[in-house]
C-alpha positions as CSV (number, residue, x, y, z in Angstrom):
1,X,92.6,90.7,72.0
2,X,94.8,88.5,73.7
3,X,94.3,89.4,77.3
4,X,90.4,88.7,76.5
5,X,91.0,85.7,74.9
6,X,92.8,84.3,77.7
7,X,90.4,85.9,80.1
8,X,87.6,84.3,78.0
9,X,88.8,81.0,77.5
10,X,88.6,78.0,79.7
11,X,91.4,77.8,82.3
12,X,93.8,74.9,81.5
13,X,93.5,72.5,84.4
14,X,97.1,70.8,85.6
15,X,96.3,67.1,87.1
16,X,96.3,68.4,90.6
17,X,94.9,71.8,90.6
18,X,94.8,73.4,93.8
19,X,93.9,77.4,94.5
20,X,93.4,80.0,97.4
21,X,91.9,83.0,97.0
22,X,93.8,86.1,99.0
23,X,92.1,89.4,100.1
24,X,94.4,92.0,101.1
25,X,92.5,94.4,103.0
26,X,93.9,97.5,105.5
27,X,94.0,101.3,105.9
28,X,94.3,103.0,102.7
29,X,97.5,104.0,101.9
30,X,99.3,100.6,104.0
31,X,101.2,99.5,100.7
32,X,98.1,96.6,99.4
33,X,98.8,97.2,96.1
34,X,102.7,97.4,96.5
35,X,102.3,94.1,98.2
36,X,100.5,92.5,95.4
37,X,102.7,94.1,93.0
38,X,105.6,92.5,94.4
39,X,103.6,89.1,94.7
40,X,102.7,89.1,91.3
41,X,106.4,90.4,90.3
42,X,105.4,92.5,87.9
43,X,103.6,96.1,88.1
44,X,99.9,96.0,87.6
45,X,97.9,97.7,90.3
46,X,98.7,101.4,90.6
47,X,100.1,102.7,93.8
48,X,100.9,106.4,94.7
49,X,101.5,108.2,98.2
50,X,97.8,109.2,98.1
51,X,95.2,107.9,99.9
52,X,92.7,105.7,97.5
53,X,95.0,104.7,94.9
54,X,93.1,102.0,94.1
55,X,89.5,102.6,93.2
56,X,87.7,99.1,92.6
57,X,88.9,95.7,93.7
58,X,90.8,93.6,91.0
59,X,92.0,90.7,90.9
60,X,96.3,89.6,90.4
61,X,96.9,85.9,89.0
62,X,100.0,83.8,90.2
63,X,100.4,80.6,89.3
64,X,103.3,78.0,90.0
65,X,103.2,74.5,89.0
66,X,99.7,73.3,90.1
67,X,98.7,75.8,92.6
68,X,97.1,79.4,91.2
69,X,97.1,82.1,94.0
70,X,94.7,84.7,93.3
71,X,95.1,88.1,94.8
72,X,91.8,90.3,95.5
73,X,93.8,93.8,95.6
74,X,90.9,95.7,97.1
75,X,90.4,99.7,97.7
76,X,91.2,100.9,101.5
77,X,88.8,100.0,103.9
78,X,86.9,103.5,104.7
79,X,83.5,105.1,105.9
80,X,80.9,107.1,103.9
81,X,82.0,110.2,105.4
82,X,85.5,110.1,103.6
83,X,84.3,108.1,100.5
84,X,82.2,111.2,99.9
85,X,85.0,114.0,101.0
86,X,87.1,112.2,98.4
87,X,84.6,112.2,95.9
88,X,84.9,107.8,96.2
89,X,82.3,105.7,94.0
90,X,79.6,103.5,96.2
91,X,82.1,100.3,95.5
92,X,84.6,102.0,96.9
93,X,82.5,101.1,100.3
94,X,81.4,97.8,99.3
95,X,84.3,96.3,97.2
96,X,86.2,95.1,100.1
97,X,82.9,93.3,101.2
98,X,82.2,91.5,98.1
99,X,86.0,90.1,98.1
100,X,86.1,89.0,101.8
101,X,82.5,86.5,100.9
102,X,84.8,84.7,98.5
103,X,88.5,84.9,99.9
104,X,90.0,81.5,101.5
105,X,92.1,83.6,103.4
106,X,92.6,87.5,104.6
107,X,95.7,89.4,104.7
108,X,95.5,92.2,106.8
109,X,97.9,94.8,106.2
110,X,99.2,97.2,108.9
111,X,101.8,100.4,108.3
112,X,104.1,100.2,111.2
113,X,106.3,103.2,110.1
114,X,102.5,105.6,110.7
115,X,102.4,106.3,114.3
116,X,99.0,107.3,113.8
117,X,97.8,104.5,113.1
118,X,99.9,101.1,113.6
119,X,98.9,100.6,117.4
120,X,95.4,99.6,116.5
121,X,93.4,98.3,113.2
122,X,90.8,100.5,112.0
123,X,87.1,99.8,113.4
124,X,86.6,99.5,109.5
125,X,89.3,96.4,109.8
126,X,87.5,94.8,112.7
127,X,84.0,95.0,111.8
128,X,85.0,93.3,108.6
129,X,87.1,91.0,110.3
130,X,84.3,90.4,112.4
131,X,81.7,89.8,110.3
132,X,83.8,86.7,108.4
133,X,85.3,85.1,111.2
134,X,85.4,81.7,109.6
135,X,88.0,83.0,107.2
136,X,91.7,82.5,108.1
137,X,93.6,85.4,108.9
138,X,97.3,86.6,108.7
139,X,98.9,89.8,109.9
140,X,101.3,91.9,108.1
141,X,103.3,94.1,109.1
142,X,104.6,96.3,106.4
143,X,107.1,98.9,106.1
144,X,109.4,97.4,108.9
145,X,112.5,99.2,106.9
146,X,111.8,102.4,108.0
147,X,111.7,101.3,111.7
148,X,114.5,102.7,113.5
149,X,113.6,101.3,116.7
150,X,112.8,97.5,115.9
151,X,111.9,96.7,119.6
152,X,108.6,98.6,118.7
153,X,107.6,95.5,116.7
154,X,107.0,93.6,120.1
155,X,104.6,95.9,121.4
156,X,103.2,96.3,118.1
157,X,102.4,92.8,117.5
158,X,101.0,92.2,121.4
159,X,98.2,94.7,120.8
160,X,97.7,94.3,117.1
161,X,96.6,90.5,118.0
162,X,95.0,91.2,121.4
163,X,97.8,89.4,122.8
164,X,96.9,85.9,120.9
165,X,98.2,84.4,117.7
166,X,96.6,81.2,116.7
167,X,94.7,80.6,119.8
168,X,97.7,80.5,121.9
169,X,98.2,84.1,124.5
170,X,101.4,86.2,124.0
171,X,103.9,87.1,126.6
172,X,106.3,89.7,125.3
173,X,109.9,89.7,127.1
174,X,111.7,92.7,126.6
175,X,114.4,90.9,125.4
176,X,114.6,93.1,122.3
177,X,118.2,95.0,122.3
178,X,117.2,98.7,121.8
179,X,119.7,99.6,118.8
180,X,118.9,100.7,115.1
181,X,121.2,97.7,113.7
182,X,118.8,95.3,114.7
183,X,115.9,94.1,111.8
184,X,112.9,92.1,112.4
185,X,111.5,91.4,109.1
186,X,110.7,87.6,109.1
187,X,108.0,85.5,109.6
188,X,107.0,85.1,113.2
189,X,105.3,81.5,114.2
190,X,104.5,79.7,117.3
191,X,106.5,76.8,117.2
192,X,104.8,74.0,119.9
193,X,107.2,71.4,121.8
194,X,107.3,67.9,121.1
195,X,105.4,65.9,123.1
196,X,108.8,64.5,124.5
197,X,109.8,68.0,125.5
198,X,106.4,69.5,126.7
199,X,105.6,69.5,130.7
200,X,102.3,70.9,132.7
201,X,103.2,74.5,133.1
202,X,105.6,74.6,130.8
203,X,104.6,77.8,128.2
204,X,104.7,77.3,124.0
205,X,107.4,79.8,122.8
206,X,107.5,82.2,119.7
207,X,111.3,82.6,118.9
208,X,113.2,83.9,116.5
209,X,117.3,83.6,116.4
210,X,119.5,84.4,113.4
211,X,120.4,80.2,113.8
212,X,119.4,78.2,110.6
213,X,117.7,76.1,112.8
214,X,115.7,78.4,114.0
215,X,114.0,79.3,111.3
216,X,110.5,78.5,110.9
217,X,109.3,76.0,108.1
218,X,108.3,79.0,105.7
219,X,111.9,79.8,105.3
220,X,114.2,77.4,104.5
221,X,116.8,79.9,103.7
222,X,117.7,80.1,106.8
223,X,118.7,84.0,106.7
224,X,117.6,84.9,109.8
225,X,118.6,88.2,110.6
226,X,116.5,89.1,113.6
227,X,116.8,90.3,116.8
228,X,116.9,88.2,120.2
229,X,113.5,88.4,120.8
230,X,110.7,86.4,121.9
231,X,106.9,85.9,122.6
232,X,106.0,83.5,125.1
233,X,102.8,82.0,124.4
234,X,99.6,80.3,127.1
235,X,96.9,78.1,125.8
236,X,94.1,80.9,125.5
237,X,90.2,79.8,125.2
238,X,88.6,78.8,121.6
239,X,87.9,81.2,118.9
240,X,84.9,83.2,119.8
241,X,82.2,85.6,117.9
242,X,82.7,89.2,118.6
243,X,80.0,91.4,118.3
244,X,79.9,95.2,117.9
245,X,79.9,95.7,121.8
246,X,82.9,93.7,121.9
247,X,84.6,96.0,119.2
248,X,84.7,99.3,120.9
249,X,86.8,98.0,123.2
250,X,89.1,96.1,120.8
251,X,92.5,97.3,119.6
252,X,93.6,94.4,117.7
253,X,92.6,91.3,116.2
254,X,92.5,87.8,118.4
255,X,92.2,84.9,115.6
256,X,95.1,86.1,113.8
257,X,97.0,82.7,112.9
258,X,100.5,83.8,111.9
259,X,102.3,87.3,111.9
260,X,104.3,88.2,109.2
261,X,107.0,91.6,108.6
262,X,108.4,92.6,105.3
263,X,108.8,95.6,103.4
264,X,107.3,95.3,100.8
265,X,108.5,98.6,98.5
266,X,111.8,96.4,98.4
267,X,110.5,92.9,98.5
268,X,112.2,91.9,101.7
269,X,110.5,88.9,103.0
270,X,107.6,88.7,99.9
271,X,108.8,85.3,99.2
272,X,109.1,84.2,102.7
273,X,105.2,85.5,102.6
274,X,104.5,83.8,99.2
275,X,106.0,80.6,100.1
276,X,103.5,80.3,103.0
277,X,100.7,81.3,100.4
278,X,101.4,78.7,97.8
279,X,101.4,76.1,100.9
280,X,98.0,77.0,102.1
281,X,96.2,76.3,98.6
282,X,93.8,73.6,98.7
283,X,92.7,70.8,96.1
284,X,90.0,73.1,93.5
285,X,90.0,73.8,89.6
286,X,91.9,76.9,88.4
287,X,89.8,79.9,87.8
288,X,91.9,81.4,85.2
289,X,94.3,80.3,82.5
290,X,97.5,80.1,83.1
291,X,98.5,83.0,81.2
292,X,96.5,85.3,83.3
293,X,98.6,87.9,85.2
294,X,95.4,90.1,86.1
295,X,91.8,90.0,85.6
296,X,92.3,93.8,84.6
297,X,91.9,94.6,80.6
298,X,94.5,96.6,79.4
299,X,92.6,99.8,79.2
300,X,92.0,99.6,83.0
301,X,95.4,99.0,83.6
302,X,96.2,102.1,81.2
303,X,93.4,104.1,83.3
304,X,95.1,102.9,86.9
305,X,98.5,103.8,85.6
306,X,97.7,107.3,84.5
307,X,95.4,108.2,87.5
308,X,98.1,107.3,90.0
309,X,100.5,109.6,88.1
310,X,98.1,112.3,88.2
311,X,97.6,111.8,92.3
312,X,101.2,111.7,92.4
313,X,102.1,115.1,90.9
314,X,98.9,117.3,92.2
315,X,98.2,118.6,95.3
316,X,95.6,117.4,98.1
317,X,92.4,116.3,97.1
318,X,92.6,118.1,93.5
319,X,93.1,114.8,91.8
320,X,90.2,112.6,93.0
321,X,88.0,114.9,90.2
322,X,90.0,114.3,87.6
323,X,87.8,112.2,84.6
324,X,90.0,110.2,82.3
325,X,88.5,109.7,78.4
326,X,90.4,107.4,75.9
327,X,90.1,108.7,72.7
328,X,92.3,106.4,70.5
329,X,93.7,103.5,71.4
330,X,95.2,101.6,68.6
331,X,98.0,99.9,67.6
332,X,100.7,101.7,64.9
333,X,102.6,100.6,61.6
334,X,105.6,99.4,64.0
335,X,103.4,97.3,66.6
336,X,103.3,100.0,68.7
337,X,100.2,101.2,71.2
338,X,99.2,104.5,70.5
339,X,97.1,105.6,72.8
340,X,95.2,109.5,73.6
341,X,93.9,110.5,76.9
342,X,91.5,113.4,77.9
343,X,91.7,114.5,81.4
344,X,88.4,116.0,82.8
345,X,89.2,118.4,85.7
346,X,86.4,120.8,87.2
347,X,88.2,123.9,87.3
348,X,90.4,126.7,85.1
349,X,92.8,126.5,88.5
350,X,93.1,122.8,88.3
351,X,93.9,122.3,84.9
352,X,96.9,125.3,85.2
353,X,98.3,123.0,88.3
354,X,97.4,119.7,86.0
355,X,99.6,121.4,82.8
356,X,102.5,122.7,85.0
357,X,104.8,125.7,83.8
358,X,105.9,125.5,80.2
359,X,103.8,122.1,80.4
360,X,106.4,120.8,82.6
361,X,103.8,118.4,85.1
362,X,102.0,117.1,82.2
363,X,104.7,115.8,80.2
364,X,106.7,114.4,83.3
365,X,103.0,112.5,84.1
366,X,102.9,111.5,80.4
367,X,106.4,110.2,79.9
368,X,106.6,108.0,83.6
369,X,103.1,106.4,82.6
370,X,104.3,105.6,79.3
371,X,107.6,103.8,80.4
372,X,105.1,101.9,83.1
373,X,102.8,101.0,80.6
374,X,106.1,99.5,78.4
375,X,106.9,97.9,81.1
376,X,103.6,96.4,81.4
377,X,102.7,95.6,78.2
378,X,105.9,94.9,76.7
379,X,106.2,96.8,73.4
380,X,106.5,100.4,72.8
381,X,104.0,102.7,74.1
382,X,103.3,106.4,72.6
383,X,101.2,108.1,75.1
384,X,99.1,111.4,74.5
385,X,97.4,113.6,77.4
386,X,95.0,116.6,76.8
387,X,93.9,118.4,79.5
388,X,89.9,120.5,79.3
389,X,88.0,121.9,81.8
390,X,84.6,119.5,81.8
391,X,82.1,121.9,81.1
């Protein structure tokens, strides 16, 4: 009752309200949700190992003093042929459309420890990069932890961009030292010479030292514990449209204006991340009240909780038919939330592997939602799970 209350109330306004809209769009399975988790600093999008975690975009509310950052966590960017292999809902495909048309800026979320996949966005990435390139866009490179090599981040970042960041071209020296101890995890940004310093042909560099003077503006911490390494940079031509012909031959993204790493399982270099956020909020009114954490009702959070429990513990692509039923959800004599769950699955086979040995997978499933939920909701939770065949 409170959540819709707040939800359907008018937001309070501070004097100087300002606002930016984020979409956080990438491969599925890159760590969005984690991300806006850790933005957020609380728990409310689900995330699991498994592909398609998240199933319809929602929205995460942050706000700090006047300025409300609102995060469009949005499903994996995929194709029709693997929406339908996974059993995925039509907004599955369209989700991450609708949030781009109102987002005042685009995160674009790359997993550098998948060798896969890191060395090039996904066509799925660059057509809807494409299509709004009059949105502002930032890369992020996520999972930079589990790097061993950290050199790898140069070339990553030269052909993730196209060799461009903010209009200016890239020139990566391999002035990277090729150990394990070294960790790039900050914010990278083209810092310009002043006009006292600049000459004709002399080139813009990207730098980053472990000096507290060398740190960008983002970070005033001044822990700086990357590697010698740098990025020259060129003046490169204006921002241009690209079309699909232009695509196929595309690896990375051009118009990126700043390049940020972080791991964001841990949090390292969030803040550095939500500092720059919170800076590039503009004057608007607030679209939600202040006491707004997601635009989610409970029983959706309850529903995304459960769900990525259930992917977590089956195998393959068992879970994506589970159906999930509330059948009570009220609160007890103590305050508590008791809640009941029926999960749908399509086969005698899958509900065996759903219940476990002895019952074992079911109650693990039920007891880690419930402390999540806690966690969430902050009271106790009592959480029930049946398990039927749908007929």
């Amino acid at each position: 009752e409170e959540q819709d209350r707040l939800l359907r109330d008018q937001p309070d306004q501070p004097q100087n309200p300002k606002v930016l809209r984020i979409a956080i769009i990438g491969a599925p399975n890159a760590g969005k949700s984690t991300l806006s988790n850790q933005l957020l600093g609380r728990k409310v999008f689900p995330v699991s190992q498994k592909v398609h975690t998240t199933r319809c975009k929602a929205r995460g509310v942050i706000t700090y003093e006047d300025t409300q950052l609102i995060i469009l966590d949005t499903p994996g960017l995929t194709n029709p042929f693997k929406a339908k292999r996974h059993k995925l809902d039509e907004a599955m495909l369209t989700d991450p459309w609708d949030s781009m048309k109102h987002a005042d800026l685009v995160l674009v979320l790359v997993d550098v420890s998948d060798h896969w996949t890191r060395n090039c966005l996904s066509k799925e990435v660059l057509k809807c990069l494409s299509q709004f390139p009059q949105i502002p866009s930032v890369l992020v490179l996520n999972k930079v932890d589990l790097l061993k090599k950290k050199f790898i981040l140069l070339e990553l970042v030269t052909e993730l961009t196209e060799g461009i960041v903010n209009g200016k071209k890239l020139e990566a020296r391999s002035a990277f030292e090729h150990n394990s101890s070294s960790s790039a995890k900050s914010a990278l940004k083209i810092t310009r010479a002043s006009p006292s310093e600049s000459r004709a042909h002399e080139p813009h560099c990207l730098q980053e030292t472990d000096q507290a003077q060398g740190a960008s503006s983002l970070d005033n911490s001044g822990d700086r514990r990357a590697s010698k390494s740098s990025l020259v940079t060129e003046e490169a031509q204006g921002p241009k449209r690209y079309g699909p012909r232009d695509l196929k031959n595309m690896k990375g993204w051009p118009c990126f204006q700043e390049i940020f790493m972080l791991a964001a399982l841990h949090g390292e270099e969030v803040d550095t991340l939500k500092r720059y956020l919170l800076m590039q909020a503009k004057p608007g009114p607030w679209e939600f009240h202040s006491g707004v954490l997601t635009s989610q009702s409970p029983q959706e959070i309850c529903d995304n909780i459960i769900r990525e429990k259930v992917l977590e513990y089956l195998p393959l692509e068992v879970p994506y038919g589970v159906i999930q039923v509330t059948e009570v959800w009220e609160e007890g004599p103590s305050g508590e939330l008791l809640i009941m769950q029926n999960l749908l699955v399509p086969r005698n086979s899958h509900m065996r592997m759903l219940i476990g040995r002895g019952g074992k997978v079911i109650s693990r499933i039920a007891q880690e939602a419930g402390q999540d939920l806690m966690n969430i909701f902050l009271c106790d939770v009592r959480l029930k799970l049946k398990v039927e065949v749908k007929s």
